[in-house]
C-alpha positions as CSV (number, residue, x, y, z in Angstrom):
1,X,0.0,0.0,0.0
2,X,2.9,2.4,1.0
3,X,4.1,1.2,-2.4
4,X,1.2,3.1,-4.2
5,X,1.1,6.2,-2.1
6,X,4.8,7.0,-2.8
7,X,3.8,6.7,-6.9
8,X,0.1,8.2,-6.7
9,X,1.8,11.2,-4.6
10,X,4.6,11.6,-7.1
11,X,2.5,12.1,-10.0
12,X,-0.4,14.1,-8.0
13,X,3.1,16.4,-7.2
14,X,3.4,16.5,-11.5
15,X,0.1,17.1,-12.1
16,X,0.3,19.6,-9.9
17,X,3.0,21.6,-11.7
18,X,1.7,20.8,-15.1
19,X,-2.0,22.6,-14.0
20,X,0.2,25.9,-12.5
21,X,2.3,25.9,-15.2
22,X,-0.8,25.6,-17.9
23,X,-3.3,28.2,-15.8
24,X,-0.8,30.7,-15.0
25,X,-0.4,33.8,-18.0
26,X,3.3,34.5,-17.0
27,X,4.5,31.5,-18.3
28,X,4.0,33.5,-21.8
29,X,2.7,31.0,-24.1
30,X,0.0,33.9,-24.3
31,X,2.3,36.0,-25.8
32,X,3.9,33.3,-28.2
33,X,0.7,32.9,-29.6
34,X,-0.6,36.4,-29.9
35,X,2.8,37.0,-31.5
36,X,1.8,34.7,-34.1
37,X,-1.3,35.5,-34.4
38,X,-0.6,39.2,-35.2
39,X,1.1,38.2,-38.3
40,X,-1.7,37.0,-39.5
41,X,0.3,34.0,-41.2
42,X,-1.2,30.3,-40.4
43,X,2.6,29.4,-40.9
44,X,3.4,31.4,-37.9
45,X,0.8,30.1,-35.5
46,X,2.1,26.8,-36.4
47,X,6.1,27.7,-35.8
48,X,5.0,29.0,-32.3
49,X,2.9,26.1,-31.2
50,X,6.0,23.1,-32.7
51,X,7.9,25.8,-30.9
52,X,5.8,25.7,-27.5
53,X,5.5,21.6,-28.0
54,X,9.0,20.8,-28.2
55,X,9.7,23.4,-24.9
56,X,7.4,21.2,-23.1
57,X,8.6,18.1,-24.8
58,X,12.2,19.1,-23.0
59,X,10.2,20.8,-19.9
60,X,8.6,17.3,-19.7
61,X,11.7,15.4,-19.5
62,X,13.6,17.4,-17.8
63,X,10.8,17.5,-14.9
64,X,10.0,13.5,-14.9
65,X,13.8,12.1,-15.1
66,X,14.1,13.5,-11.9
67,X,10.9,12.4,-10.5
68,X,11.9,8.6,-12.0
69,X,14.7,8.6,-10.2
70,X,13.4,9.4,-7.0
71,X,11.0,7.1,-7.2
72,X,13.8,4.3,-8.2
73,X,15.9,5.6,-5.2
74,X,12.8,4.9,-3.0
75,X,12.6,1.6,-4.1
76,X,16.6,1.2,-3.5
77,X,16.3,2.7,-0.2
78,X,13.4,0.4,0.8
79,X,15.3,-2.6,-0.5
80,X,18.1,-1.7,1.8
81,X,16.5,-0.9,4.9
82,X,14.5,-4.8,4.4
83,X,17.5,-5.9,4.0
84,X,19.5,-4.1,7.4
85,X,16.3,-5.4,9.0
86,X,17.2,-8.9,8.5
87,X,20.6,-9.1,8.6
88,X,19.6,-7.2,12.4
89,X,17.5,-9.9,13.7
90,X,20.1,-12.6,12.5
91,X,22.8,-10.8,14.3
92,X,21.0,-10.0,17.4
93,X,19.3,-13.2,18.0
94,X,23.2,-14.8,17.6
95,X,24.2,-11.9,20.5
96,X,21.4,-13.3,22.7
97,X,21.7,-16.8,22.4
98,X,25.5,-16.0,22.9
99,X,24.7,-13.7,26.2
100,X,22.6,-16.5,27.7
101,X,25.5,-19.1,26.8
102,X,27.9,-16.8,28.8
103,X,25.4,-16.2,31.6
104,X,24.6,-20.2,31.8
105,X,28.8,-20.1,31.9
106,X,28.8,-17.9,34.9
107,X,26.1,-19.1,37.0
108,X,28.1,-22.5,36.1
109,X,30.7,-21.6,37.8
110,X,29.7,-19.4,40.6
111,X,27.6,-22.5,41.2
112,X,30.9,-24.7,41.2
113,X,32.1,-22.9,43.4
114,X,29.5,-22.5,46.1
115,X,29.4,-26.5,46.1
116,X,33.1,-26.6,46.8
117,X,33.9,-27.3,50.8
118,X,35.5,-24.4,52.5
């Protein structure tokens, strides 16, 4: 489930941006396209908008490489931390059952030596 939250919020986080970027008139496709449309040429409003589509064709990219590899490096990191998990619990149940061989050891021997006649 956590697996699906981590995507779904990604691309929410893209969607996100693309809506800003797409609402917001500073971003000045406005302008590209009222440039071309003041020359009255269809040949014009055509060179702006290949113009505009391959700036968000690089925008695009640019934006989700990133966002692909963070979502590859939370995958990695996951991987990792499963596997620091288990190598923990392998390594800690060795310390314990090591402790209580060295505490059987030593009440052993204090043992020993309370039987011994004084």
């Amino acid at each position: 489930m956590g697996d699906l939250n981590t995507t779904a919020a990604l691309w929410w986080a893209v969607v996100a941006s693309g809506i800003y970027h797409g609402i917001n008139p500073g971003m000045g496709w406005p302008l590209a396209v009222s440039s071309a449309l003041m020359e009255q040429k269809y040949a014009s409003l055509y060179k702006a908008l290949a113009a505009l589509a391959l700036g968000h064709l690089i925008a695009m990219a640019t934006i989700l490489f990133p966002f692909s590899m963070l979502r590859g490096l939370v995958d990695w990191q996951r991987a990792v931390l499963s596997d620091r998990m288990m190598i923990h619990r392998h390594w800690r149940r060795r310390l314990q059952k090591l402790q209580r061989r060295q505490l059987c050891r030593a009440l052993f021997a204090v043992w020993l030596q309370s039987c011994e006649p004084s």
